[in-house]
C-alpha positions in Angstrom: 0.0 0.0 0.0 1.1 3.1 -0.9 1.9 5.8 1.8 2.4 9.3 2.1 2.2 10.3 5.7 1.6 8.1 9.4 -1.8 9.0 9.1 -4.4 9.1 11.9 -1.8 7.7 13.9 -1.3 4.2 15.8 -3.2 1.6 17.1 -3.9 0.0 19.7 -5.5 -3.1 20.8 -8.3 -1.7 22.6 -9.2 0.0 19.1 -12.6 0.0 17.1 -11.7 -1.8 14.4 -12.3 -5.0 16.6 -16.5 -4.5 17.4 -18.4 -7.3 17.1 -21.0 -5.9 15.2 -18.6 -5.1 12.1 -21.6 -7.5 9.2 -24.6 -6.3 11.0 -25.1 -9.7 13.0 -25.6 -9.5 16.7 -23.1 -12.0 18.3 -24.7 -15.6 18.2 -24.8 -16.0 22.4 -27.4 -12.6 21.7 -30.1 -14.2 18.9 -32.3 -16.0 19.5 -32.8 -19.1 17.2 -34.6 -18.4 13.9 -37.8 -20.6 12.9 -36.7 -20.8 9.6 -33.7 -22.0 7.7 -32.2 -18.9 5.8 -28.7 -19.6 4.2 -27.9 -15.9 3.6 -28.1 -15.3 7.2 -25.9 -18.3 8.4 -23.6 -17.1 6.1 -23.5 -13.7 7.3 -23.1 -15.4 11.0 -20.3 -17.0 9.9 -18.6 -14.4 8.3 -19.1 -12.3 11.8 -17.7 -14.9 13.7 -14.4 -15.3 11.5 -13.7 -12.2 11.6 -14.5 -11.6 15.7 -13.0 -15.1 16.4 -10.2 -15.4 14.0 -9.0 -12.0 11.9 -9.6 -10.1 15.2 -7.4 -12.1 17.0 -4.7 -12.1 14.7 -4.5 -8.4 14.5 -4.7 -7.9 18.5 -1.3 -9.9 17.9 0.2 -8.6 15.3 -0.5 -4.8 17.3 1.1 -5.9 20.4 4.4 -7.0 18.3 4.4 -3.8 16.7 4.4 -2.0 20.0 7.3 -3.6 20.9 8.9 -1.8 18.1 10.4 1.7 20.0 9.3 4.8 18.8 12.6 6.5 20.0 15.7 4.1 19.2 18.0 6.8 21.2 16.1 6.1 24.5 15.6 2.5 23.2 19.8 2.1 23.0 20.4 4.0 26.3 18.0 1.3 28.7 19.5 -1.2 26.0 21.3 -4.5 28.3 24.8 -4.8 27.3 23.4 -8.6 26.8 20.7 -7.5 24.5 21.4 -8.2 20.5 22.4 -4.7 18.8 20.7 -3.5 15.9 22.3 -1.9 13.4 20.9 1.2 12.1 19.7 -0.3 8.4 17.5 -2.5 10.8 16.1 0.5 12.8 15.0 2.0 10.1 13.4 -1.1 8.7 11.6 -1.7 11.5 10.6 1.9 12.2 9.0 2.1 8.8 7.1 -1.3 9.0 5.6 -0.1 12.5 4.2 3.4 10.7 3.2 1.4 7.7 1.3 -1.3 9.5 -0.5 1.3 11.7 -1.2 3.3 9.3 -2.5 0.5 7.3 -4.7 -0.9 10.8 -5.7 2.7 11.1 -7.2 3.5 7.9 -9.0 0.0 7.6 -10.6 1.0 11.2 -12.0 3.6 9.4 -13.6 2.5 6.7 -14.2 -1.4 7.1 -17.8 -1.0 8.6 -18.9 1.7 5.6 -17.2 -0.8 3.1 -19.4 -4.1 4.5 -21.8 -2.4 4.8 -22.2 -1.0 1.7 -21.8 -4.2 0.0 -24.5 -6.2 2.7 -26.9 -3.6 2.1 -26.6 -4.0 -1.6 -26.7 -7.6 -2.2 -29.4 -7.5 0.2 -31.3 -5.3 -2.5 -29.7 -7.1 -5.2 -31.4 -10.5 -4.0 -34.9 -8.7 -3.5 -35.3 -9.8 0.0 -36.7 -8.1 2.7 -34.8 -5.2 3.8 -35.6 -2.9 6.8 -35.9 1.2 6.0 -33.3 1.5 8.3 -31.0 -0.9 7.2 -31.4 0.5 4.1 -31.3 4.2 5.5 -27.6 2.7 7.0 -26.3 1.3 3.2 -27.3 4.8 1.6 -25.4 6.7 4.6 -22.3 4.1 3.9 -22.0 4.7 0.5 -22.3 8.7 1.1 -19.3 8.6 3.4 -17.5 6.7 1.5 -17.5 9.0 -1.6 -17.3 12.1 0.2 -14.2 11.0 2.5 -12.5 8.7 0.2 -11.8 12.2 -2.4 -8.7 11.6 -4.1 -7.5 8.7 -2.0 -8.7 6.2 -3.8 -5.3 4.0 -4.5 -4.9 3.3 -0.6 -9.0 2.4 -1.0 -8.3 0.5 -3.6 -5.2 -1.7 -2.2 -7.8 -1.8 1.2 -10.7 -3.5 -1.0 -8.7 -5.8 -1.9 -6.9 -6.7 1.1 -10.6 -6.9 2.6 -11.3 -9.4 -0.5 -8.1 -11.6 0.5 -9.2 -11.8 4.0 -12.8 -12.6 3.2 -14.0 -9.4 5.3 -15.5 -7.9 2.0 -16.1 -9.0 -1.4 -17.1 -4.9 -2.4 -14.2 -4.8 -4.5 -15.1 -8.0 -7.3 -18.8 -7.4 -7.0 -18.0 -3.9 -8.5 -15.8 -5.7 -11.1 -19.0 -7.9 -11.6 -21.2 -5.0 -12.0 -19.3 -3.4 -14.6 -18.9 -6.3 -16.9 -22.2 -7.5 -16.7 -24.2 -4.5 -16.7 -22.1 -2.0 -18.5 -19.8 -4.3 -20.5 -16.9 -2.9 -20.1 -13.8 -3.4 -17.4 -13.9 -1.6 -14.5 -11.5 0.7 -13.9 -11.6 2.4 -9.8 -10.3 5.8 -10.7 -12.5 6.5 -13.2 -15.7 4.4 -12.2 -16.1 4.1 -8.5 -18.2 7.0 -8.1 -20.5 5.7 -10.9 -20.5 2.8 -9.2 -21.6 4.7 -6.2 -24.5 6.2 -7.9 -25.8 3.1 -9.0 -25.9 1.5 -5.5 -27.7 4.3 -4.3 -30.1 4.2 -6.8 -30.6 0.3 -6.7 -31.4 0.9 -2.8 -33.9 3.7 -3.4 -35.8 1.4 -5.6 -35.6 -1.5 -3.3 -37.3 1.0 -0.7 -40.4 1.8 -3.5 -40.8 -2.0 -4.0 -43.0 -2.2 -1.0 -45.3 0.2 -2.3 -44.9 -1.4 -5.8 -45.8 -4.7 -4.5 -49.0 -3.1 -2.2 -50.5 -1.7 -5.2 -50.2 -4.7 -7.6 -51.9 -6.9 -4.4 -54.8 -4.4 -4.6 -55.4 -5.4 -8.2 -55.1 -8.7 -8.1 -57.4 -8.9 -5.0 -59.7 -7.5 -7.6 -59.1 -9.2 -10.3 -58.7 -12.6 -9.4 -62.5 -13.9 -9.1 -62.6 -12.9 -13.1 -60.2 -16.0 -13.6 -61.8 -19.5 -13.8 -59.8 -22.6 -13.8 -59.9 -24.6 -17.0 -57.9 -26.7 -19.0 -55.8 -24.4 -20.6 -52.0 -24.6 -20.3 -51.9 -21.7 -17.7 -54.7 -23.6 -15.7 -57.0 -20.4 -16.1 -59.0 -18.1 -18.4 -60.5 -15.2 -18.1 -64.8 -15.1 -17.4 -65.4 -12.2 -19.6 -69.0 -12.4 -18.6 -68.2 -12.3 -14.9 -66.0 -8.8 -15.9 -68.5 -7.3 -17.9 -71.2 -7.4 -15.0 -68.9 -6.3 -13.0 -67.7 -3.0 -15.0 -71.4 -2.5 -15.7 -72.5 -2.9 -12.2 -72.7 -0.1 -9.3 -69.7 -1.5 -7.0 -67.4 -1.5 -8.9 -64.0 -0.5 -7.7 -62.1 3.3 -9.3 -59.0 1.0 -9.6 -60.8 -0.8 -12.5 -59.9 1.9 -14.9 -58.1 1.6 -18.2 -55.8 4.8 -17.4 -55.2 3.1 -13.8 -54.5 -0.2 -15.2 -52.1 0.9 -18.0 -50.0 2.3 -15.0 -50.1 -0.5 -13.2 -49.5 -3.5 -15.4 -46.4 -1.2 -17.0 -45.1 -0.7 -12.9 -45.0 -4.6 -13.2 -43.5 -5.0 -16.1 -40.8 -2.6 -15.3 -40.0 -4.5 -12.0 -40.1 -7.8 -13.9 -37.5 -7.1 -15.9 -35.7 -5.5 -12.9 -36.0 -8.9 -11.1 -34.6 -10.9 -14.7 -31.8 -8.6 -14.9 -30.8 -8.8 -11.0 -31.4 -12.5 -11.3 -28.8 -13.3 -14.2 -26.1 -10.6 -12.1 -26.3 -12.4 -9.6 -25.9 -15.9 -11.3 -22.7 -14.4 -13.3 -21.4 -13.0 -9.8 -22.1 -16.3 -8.1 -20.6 -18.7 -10.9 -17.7 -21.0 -9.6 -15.7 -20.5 -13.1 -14.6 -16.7 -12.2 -16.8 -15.6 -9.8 -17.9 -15.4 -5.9 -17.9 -19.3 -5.5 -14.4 -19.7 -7.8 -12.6 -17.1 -5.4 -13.9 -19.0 -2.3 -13.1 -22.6 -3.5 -9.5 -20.8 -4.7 -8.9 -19.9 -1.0 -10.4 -22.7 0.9 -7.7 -24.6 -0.9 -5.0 -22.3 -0.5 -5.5 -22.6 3.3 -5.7 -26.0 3.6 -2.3 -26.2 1.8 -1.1 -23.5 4.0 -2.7 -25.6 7.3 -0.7 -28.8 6.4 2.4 -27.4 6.0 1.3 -25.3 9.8 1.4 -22.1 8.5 -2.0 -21.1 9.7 -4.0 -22.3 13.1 -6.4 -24.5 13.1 -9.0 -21.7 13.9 -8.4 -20.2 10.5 -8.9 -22.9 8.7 -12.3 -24.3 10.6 -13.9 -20.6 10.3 -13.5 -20.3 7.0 -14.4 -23.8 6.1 -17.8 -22.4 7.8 -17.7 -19.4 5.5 -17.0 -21.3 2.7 -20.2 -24.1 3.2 -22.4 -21.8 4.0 -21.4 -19.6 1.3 -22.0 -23.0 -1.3 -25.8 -23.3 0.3 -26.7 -19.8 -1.0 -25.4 -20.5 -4.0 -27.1 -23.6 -4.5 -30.2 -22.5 -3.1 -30.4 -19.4 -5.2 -29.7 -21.8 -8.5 -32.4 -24.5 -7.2 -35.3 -21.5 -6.7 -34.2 -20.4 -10.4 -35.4 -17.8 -12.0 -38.9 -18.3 -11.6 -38.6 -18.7 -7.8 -36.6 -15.5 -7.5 -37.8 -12.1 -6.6 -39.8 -9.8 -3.7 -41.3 -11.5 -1.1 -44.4 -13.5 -2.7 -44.0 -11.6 -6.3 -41.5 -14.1 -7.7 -40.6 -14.3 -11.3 -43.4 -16.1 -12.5 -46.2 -15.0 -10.0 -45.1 -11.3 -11.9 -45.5 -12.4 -15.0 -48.6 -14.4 -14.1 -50.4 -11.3 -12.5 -49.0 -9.0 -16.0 -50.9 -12.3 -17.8 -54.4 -11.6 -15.7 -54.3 -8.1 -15.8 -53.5 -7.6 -19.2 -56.6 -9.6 -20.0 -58.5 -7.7 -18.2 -57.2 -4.4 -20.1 -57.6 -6.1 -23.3 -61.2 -6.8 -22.6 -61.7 -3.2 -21.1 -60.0 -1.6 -24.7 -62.0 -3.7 -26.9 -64.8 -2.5 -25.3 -64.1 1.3 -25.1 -62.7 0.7 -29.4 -59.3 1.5 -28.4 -57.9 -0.6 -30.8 -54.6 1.3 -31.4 -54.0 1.1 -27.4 -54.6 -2.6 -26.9 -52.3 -3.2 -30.2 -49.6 -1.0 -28.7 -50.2 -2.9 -24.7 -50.0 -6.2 -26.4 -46.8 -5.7 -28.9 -44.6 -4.1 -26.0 -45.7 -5.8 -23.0 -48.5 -8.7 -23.1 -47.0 -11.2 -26.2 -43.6 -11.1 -25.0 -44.8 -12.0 -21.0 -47.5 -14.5 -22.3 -44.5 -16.3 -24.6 -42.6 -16.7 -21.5 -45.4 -17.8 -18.9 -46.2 -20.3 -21.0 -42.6 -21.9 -21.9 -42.1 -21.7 -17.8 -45.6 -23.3 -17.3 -44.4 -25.9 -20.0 -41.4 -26.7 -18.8 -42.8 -27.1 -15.2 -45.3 -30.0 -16.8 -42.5 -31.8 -18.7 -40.9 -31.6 -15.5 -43.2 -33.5 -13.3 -43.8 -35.7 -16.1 -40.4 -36.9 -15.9 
């Protein structure tokens, strides 16, 4: 790492950088168990407990051999034991330069480690679609603001942290932005040029998972509507639409203001927008997971490199075992996210395929409320840019679903 002064100076062992909290995780002893089995959160439990149990530790030691490095090697030589190995002055200055570098180093990783995991938690959190607190999310946004305004023009110590983070398995922040950039803008990533871009984007992929909540309320209040239109039938989907049912309904004095054609224009496009969201999020996150170059390739890459590392005793035992943990539970998420699929992934009970379905059921409805009112250039236009392409893939994921439980 490169450095141009001592920096916020040195540490001790007693300093911040060791809190238990560092991923977000109470300590175990402090939570109660969980009903339900959530691989995402046992791995976040096991990353807190390497890094509390393990990487903690290590650094407590390596601090209190850097103390015994003197600051003042005059004062150090006078109290010196005419037993005591001299050091020659090369050495001094060696050692001297190691201590500031390492504390430095300590220092300005105490600084920004909790910003940095945080920042990536909260956005893979989003990322993933799952249920994510305001304030958690009010905590990612005010992460990623610190971090651009204080990092400035430091970013080549920033970077060189990132990716001592990554090598330690504190933080992957520093790959997943590689990830981004060459899935979603296609194009390497380059820090000095693209981490505030970067930036941006988190923030504005964690504002939109705040409005899915309202997103998701107001497709639930159509589909409460909507629903009793739909009879079951033999029909590939398993449903069609009971135009007769509809039409007494529209013509009848109950019926609901929602059941407008303005209203459910705006709607049915809010779902098709977060459909695609949820695709495109989806197929990130199986390029970031892949174990050929991505998440689960770097984690099998050091798993093995510290089991070679552990047989020839250069790391403990405790090492090893924690990030053994880390590493299993890291292969259920994977393996879970690739067994839900595509059509299992996505917000809460709005999956893939219950999105597309409830685009499917409202866009009948529309259709039958335009051919009604003669809006014939309306439905043409709902149906070429939304309805085809959602009803070709509803019914290839319906079909291969059947072939499936043929088999």
């Amino acid at each position: 790492m490169e450095i141009d002064n001592p920096g916020p100076g040195e540490l001790t062992v007693d300093d911040d950088i060791f809190k238990d909290d560092l991923f977000g995780v109470p300590q175990e002893e402090e939570t109660p168990p969980a009903p339900a089995e959530d691989p995402y959160r046992d791995y976040s439990r096991a990353k807190t407990r390497y890094y509390r149990d393990v990487l903690r530790i290590q650094d407590k030691d390596f601090i209190r051999l850097l103390t015994k490095v003197p600051d003042d090697w005059d004062e150090y030589e006078s109290r010196r034991s005419k037993d005591t190995l001299t050091i020659g002055e090369e050495t001094k200055l060696r050692l001297s330069d190691i201590k500031k570098m390492k504390s430095w180093e300590l220092k300005f990783e105490s600084l920004y480690v909790y910003f940095i995991v945080t920042m990536e938690n909260t956005l893979v959190e989003c990322l993933n679609y799952r249920s994510v607190t305001p304030e958690v999310i009010d905590e990612g946004i005010e992460s990623v603001n610190s971090i651009m305004v204080e990092i400035g023009s430091d970013l080549l110590n920033f970077k060189n942290l990132l990716l001592s983070l990554a090598k330690r398995s504190v933080s992957d922040l520093y790959y997943l932005m590689v990830a981004y950039y060459r899935f979603f803008k296609r194009m390497s990533y380059a820090m000095e040029r693209e981490f505030d871009d970067f930036c941006r984007d988190a923030l504005a992929i964690m504002e939109d998972n705040r409005r899915v909540g309202d997103i998701i309320a107001a497709l639930q209040d159509i589909e409460t509507i909507i629903t009793p239109f739909f009879d079951r039938s033999a029909h590939l989907l398993g449903w069609r639409l009971n135009e007769f049912s509809l039409k007494q309904y529209i013509e009848g004095k109950g019926k609901s203001e929602l059941i407008r054609h303005d209203h459910l224009k705006k709607i049915l496009t809010m779902a098709y927008s977060l459909k695609m969201r949820v695709r495109r999020a989806h197929d990130f996150l199986a390029y970031y997971y892949n174990a050929k170059d991505g998440k689960l390739y770097r984690y099998n890459y050091i798993i093995s490199e510290l089991d070679r590392k552990y047989r020839n005793g250069k790391v403990p035992s405790e090492a090893i075992e924690g990030f053994r943990e880390i590493h299993g539970h890291f292969r259920r998420v994977a393996e879970t996210f690739h067994s839900n699929g595509l059509d299992g992934f996505g917000p809460g009970i709005y999956t893939y395929e219950r999105l597309l379905e409830f685009i499917h059921k409202c866009g009948k409805v529309l259709e039958f409320i335009y051919l009604r009112s003669m809006m014939y250039n309306d439905l043409n236009d709902i149906r070429a840019s939304i309805l085809r392409r959602c009803d070709d893939e509803l019914i290839r994921i319906h079909d291969l679903k059947t072939k499936y439980r043929r088999k």
